[in-house]
Backbone bond lengths (Angstrom), bond angles and torsions (degrees), N, CA, C in turn:
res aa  C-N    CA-C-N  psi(-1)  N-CA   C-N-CA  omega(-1)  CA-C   N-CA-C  phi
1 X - - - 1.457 - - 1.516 108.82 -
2 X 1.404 119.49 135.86 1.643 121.23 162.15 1.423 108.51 -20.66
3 X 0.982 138.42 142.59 1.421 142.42 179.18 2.143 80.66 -111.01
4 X 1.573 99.16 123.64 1.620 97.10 158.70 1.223 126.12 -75.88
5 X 1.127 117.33 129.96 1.736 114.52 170.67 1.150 126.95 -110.33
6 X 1.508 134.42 -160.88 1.104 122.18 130.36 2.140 95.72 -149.44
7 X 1.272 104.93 179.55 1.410 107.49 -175.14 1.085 113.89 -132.28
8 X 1.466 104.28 -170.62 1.224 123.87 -174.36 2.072 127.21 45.74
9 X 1.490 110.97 119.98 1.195 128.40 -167.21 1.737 113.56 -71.66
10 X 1.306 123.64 156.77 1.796 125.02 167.87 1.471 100.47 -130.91
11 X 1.175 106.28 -179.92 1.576 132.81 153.51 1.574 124.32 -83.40
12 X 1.386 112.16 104.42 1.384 134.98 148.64 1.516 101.08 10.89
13 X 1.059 121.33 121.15 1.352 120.98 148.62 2.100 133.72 -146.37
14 X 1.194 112.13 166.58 1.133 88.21 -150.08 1.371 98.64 -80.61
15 X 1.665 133.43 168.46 1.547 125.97 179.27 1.191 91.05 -148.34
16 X 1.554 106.30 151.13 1.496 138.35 154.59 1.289 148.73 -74.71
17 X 1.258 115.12 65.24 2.057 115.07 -162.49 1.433 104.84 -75.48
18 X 1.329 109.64 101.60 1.637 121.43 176.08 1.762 108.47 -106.13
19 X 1.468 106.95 109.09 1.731 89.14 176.77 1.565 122.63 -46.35
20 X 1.063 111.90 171.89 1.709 107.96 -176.77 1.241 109.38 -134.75
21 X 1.587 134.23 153.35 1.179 132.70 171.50 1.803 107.48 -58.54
22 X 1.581 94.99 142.40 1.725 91.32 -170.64 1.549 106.02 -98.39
23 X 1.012 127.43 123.48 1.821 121.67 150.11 1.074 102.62 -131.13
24 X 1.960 98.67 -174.28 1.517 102.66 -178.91 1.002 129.24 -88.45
25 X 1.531 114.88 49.55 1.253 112.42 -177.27 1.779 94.63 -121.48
26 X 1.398 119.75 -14.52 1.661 130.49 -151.41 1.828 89.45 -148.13
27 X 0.947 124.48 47.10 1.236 129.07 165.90 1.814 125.47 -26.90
28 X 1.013 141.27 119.62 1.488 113.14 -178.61 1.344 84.38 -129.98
29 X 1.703 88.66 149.25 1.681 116.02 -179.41 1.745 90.01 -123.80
30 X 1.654 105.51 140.58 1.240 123.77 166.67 1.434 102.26 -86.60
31 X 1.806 113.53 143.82 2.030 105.01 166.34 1.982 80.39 -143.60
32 X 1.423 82.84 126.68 1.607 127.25 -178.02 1.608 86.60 -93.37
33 X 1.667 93.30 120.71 2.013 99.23 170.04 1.297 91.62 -129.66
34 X 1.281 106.30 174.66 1.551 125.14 -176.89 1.710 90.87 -75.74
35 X 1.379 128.64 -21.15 1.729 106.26 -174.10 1.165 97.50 -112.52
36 X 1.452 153.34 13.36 1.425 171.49 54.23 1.239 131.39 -148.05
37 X 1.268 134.56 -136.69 1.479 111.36 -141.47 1.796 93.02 -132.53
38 X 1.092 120.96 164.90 1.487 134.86 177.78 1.991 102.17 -152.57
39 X 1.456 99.32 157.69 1.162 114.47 166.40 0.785 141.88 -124.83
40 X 1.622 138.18 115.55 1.662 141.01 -146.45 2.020 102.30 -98.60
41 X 0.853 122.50 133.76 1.589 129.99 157.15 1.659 98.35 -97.05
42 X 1.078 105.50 135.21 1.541 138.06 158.53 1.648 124.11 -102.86
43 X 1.595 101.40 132.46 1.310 122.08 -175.84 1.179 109.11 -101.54
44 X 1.697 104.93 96.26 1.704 107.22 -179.31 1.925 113.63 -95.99
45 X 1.298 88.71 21.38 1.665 99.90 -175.15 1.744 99.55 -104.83
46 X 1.397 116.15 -62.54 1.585 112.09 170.45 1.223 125.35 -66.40
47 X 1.597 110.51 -28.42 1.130 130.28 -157.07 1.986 125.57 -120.49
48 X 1.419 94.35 36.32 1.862 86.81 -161.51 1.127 122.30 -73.54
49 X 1.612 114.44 -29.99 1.510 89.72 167.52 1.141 127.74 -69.29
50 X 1.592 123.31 -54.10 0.904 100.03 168.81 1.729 152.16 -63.41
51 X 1.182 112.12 -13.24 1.641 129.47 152.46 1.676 101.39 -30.95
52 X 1.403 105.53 -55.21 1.297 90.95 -139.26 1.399 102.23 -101.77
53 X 1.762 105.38 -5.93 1.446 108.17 168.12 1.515 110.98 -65.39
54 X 1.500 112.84 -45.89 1.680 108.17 175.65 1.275 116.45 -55.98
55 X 1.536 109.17 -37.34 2.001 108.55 -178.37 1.474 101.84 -53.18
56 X 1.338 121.38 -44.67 1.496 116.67 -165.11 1.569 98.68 -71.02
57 X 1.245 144.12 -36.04 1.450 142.20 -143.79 1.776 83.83 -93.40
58 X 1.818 109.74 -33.72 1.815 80.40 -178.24 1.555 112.89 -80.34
59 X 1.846 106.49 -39.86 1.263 111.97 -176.84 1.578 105.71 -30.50
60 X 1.939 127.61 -54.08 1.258 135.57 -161.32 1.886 105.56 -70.07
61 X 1.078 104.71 -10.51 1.589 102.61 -171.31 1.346 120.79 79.67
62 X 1.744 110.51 -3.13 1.473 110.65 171.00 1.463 120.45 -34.23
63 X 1.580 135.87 -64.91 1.198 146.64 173.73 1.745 113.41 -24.51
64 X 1.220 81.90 -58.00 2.483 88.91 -171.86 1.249 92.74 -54.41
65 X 1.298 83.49 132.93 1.936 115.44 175.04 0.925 90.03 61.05
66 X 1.776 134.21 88.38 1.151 116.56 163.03 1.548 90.96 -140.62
67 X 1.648 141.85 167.44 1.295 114.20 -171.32 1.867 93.91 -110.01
68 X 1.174 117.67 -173.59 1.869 121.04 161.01 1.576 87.23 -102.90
69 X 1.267 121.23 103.92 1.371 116.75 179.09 1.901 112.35 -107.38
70 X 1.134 94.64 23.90 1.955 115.91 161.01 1.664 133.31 -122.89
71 X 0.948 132.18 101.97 1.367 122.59 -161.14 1.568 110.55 -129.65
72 X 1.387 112.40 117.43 1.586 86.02 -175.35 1.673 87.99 -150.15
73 X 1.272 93.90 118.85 1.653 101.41 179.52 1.626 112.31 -45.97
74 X 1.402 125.90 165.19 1.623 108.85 179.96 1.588 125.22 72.09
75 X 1.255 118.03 -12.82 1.445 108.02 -133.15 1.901 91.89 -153.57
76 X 1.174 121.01 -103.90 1.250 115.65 -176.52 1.919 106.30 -148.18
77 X 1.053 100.79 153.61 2.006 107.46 158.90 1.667 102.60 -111.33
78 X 1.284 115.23 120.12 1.239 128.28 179.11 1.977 112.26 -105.49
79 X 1.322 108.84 165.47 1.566 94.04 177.94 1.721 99.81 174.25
80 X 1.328 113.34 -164.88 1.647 122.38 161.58 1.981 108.78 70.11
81 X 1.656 104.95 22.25 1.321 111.13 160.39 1.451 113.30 -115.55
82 X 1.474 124.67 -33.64 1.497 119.74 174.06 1.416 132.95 -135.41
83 X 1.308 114.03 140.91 1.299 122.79 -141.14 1.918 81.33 -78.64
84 X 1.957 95.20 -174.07 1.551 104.40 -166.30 1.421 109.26 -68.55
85 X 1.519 120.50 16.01 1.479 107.19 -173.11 1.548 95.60 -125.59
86 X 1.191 112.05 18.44 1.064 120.38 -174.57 1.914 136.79 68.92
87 X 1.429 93.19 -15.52 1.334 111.41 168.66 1.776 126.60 -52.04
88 X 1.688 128.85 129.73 1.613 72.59 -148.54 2.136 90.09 -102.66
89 X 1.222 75.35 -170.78 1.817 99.36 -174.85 1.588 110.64 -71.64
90 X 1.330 122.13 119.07 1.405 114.47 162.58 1.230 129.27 -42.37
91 X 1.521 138.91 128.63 1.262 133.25 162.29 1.275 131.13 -89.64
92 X 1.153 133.58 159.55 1.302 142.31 164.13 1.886 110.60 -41.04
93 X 1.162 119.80 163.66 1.725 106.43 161.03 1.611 105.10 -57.92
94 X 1.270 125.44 166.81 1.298 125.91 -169.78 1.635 92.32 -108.97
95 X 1.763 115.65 161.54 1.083 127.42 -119.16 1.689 109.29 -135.16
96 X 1.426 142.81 86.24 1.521 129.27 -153.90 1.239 99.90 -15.06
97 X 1.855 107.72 166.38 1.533 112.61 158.93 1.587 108.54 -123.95
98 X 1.751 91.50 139.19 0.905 136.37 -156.11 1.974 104.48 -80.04
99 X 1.215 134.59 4.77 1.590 133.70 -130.18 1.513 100.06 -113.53
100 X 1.438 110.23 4.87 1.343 126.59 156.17 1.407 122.10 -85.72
101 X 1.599 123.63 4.57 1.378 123.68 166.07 1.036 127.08 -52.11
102 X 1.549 120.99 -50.42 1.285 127.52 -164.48 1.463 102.12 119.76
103 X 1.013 117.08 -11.83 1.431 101.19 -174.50 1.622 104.15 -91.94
104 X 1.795 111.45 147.23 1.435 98.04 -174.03 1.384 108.90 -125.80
105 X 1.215 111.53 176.31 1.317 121.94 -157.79 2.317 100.30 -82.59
106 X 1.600 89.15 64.27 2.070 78.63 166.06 1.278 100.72 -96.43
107 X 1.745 83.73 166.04 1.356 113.52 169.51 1.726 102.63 -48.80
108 X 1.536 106.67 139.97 1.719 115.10 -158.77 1.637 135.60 85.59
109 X 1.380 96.04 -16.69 1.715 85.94 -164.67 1.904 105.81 -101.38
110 X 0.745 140.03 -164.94 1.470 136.83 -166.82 1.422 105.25 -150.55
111 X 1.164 100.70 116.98 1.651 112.11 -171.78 2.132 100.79 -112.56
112 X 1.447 96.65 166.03 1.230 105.48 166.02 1.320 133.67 -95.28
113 X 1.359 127.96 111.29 1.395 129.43 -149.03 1.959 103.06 -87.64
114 X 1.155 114.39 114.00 1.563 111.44 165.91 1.409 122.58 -125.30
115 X 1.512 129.09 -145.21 1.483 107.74 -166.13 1.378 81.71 -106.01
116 X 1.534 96.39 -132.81 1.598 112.56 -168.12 1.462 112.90 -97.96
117 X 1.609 104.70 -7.37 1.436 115.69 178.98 2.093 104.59 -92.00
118 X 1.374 106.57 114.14 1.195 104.24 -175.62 1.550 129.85 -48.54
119 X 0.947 118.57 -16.91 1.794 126.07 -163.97 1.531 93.37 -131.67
120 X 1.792 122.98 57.01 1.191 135.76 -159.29 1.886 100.40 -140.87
121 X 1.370 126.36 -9.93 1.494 150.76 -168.72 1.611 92.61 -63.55
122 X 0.933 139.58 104.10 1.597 124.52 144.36 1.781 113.49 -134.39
123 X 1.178 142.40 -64.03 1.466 139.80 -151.99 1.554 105.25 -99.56
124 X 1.535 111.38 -63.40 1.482 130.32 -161.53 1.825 93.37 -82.48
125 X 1.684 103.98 140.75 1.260 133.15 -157.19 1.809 98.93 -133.79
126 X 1.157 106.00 167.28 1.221 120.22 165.67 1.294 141.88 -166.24
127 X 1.280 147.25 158.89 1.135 136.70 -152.19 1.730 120.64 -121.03
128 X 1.064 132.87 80.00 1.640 146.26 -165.75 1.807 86.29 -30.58
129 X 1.696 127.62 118.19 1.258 94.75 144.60 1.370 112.17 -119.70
130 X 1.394 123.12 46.57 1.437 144.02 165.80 1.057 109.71 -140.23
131 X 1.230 122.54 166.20 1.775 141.38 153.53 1.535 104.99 -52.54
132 X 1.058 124.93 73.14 1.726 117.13 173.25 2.035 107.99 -79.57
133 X 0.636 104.62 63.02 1.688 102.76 171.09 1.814 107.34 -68.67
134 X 1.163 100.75 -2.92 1.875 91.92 155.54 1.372 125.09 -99.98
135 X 1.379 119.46 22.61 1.744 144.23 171.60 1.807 102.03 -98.57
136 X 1.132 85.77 -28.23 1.955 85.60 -160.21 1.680 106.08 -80.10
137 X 1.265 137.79 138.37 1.562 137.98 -162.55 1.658 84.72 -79.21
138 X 1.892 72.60 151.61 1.625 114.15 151.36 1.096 156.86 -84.66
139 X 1.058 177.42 -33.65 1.337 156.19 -7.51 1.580 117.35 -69.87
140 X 1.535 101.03 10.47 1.270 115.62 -177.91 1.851 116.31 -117.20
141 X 1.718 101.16 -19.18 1.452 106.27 -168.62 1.617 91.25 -166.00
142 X 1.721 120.71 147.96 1.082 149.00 144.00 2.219 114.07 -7.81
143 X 0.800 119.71 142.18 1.146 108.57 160.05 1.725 113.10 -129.04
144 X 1.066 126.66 -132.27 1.383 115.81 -154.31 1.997 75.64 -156.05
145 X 1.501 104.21 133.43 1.252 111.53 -157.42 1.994 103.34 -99.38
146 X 1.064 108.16 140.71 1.262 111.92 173.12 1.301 132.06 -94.33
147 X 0.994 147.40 108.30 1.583 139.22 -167.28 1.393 112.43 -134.70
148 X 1.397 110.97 43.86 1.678 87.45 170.56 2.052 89.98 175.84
149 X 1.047 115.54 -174.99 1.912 123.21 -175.38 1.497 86.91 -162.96
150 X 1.642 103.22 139.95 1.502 100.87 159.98 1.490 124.02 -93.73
151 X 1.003 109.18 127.79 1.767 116.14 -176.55 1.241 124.06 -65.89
152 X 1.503 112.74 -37.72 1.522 123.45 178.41 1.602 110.68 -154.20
153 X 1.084 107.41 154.34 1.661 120.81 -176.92 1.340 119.69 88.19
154 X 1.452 110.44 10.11 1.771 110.76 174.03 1.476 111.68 -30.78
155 X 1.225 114.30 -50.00 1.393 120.07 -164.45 1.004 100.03 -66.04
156 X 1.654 137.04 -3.23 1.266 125.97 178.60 1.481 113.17 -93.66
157 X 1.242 125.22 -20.25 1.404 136.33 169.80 1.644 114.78 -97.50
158 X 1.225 105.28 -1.98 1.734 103.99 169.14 1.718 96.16 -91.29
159 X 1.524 125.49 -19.75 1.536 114.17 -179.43 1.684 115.49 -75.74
160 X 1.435 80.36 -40.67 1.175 92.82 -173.68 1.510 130.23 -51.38
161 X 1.644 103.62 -32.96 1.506 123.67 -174.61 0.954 98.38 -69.03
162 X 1.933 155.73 -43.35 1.176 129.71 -149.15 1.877 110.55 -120.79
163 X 1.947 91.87 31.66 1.657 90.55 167.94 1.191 94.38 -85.03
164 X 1.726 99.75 161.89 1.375 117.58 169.83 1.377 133.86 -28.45
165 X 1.079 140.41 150.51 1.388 126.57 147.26 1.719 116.70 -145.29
166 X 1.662 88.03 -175.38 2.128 85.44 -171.38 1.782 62.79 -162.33
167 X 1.617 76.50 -176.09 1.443 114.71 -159.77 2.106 98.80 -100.97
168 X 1.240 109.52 140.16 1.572 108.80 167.07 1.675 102.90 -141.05
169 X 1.738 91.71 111.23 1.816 109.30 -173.48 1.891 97.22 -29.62
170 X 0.982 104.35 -51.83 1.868 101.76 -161.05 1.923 100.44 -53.92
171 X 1.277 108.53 -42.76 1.745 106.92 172.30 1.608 135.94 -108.59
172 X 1.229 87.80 -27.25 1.690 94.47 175.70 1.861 116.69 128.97
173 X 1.171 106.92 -151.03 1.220 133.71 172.36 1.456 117.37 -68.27
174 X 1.306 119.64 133.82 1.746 108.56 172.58 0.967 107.16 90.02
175 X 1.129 137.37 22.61 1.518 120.71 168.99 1.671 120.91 -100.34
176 X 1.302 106.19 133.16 1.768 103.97 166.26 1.352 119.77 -34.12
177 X 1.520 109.30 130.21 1.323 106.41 171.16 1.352 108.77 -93.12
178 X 1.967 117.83 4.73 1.469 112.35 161.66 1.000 92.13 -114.34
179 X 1.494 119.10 134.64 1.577 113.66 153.84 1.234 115.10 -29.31
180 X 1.834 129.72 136.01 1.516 121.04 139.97 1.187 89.99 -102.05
181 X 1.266 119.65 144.89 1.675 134.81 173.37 1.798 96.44 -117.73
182 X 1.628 98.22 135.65 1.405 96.56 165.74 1.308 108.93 -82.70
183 X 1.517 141.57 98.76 1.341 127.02 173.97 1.521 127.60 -48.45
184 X 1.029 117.84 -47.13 1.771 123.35 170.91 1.315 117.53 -158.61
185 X 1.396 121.06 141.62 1.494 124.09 166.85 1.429 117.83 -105.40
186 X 1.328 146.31 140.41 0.709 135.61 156.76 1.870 122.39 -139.30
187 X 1.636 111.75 177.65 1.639 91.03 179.61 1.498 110.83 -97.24
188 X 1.302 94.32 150.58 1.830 98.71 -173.37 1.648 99.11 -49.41
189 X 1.231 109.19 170.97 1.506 122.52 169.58 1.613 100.83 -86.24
190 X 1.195 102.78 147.90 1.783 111.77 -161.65 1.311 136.42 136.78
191 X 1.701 82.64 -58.01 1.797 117.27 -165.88 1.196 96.29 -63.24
192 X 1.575 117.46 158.56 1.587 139.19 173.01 1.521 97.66 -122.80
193 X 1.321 106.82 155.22 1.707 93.14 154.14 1.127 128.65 -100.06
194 X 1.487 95.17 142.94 1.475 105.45 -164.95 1.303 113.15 -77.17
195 X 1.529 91.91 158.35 1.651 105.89 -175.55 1.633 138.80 -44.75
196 X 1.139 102.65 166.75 1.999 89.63 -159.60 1.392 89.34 -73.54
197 X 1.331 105.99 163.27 1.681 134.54 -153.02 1.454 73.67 -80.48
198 X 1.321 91.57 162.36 1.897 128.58 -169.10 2.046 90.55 -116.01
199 X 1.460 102.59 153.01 1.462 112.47 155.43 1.377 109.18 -34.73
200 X 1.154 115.19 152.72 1.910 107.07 168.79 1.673 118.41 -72.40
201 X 1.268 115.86 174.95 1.966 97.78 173.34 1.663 100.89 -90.68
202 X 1.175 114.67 147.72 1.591 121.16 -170.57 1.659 102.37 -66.05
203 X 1.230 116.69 142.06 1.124 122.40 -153.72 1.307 90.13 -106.12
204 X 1.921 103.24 164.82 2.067 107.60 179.70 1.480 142.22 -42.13
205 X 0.936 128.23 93.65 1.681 107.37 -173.34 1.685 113.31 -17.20
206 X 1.977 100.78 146.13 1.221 117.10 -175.44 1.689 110.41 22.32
207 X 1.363 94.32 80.06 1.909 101.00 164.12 1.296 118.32 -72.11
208 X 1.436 100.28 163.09 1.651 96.41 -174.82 2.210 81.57 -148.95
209 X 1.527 76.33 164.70 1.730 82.26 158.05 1.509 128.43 -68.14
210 X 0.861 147.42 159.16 1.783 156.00 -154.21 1.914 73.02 -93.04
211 X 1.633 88.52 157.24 1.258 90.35 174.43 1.995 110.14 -114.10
């Protein structure tokens, strides 16, 4: 199967995880890992489909037992395609991209990880832990869509980035040589669901795949 990616490296920078008042407009989902837990807010205003494609993947329980089977210090923690045996998880059909919002790929925010084919986004997520502004589209090519900032537990994805890793033929490069398993996600108590998805935002002139 395509292994999803995304590319290109930034510079470290420092970030601020401040919880936020929750409604249904900024939804926050808790994700419980085996090295602990952080909390993502979602932008169902720039971001609705995809917002609300992830709400459905936690609402379904897709996520539990699922591993971050990408880790790359600098760069991103990826995960939410294969379960602890590594086998991976069925997805939904995959989902337009959204990476014409405006929202960009900083250190903190959680983007949707797909292949090289742009309108390829559905299950597997990821976590900016740099400024990657070589994720964000061109007016020349697709970028990789952002929908969400983590509010709290950074420090849980800055540990996470500098366990070990090796390579496993079935996925690739970057992988933990300890399992982190996301044990469960769920949405904080609070949340409503948010409103029905909007048109998408019109995406860059003449897109192309990321190179």
């Amino acid at each position: 199967m395509a292994r999803l990616l995304i590319a290109a490296l930034a510079i470290l920078v420092p970030w601020a995880a401040t919880p936020q008042p929750v409604s249904s407009l900024t939804p926050q989902v808790q994700i419980e890992t085996s090295h602990g837990s952080f909390v993502v807010e979602l932008d169902t205003v720039r971001a609705p489909l995809s917002a609300e494609n992830f709400l459905r993947y936690v609402r379904d329980r897709h996520y539990d037992g699922t591993v971050f089977h990408r880790v790359i210090p600098g760069f991103v923690v990826q995960g939410g395609g294969f379960g602890t045996d590594f086998a991976p998880r069925e997805p939904r059909a995959p989902i337009p991209n959204e990476s014409g919002n405006g929202l960009s790929n900083r250190r903190g925010t959680l983007g949707l990880a797909r292949t090289d084919s742009p309108h390829s986004g559905a299950a597997q997520f990821y976590v900016n832990l740099a400024d990657n502004a070589g994720l964000d589209p061109l007016p020349s090519r697709w970028g990789f869509a952002v929908f969400g900032r983590i509010v709290a537990g950074m420090d849980t994805l800055d540990r996470i980035a500098y366990l070990p890793t090796g390579t496993l033929p079935a996925i690739g490069p970057d992988v933990p040589l300890e399992p982190v398993v996301l044990l469960r996600a769920f949405v904080l108590d609070g949340v409503t669901t948010p409103p029905a998805a909007a048109a998408p935002v019109a995406p860059p002139a003449e897109p192309d795949s990321p190179e």
